[in-house]
Steps between C-alpha positions, in 0.01 A plus 500: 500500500475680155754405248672796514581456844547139488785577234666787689541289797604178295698597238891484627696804422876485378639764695872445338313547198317809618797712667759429182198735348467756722737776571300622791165374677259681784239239680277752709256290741252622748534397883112402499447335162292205560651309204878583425673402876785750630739168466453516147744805501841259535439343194500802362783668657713170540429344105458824334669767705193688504504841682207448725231741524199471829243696486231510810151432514466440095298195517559273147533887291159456405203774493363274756730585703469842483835528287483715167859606449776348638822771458756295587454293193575832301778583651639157511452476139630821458840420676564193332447665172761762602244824476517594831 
């Protein structure tokens, strides 16, 4: 396992901590990533009243998975900033 992974999947996050920050949050999964489970979604929407976003067949979001642009992170980002 490189580090980086090793501390993503380690490190506990404070999700009190996290929401008290955040006026607004978007967690946009795909149904066939091979790392990042569907479940992970309730922590998400549950701890951080995240509006979830699935997209199909987009793999991790990588180029290796054929995935170059992903538009609903534009528009996500795009409604939370209050431009569209």
């Amino acid at each position: 396992m490189q580090e980086t992974d090793r501390l993503w999947l380690t490190t506990p996050v404070d999700f009190a901590k996290a929401r008290a920050r955040m006026k607004k949050s978007v967690a946009i999964f795909s149904d066939n990533d091979p790392y990042v489970p569907l479940d992970n979604q309730n922590d998400f929407r549950e701890k951080l009243d995240s509006e979830i976003i699935i997209e199909h067949n987009k793999g991790h979001f990588t180029e290796g998975d054929g995935v170059f642009e992903v538009p609903a992170v534009l528009d996500a980002v795009l409604r939370i900033s209050g431009k569209k």
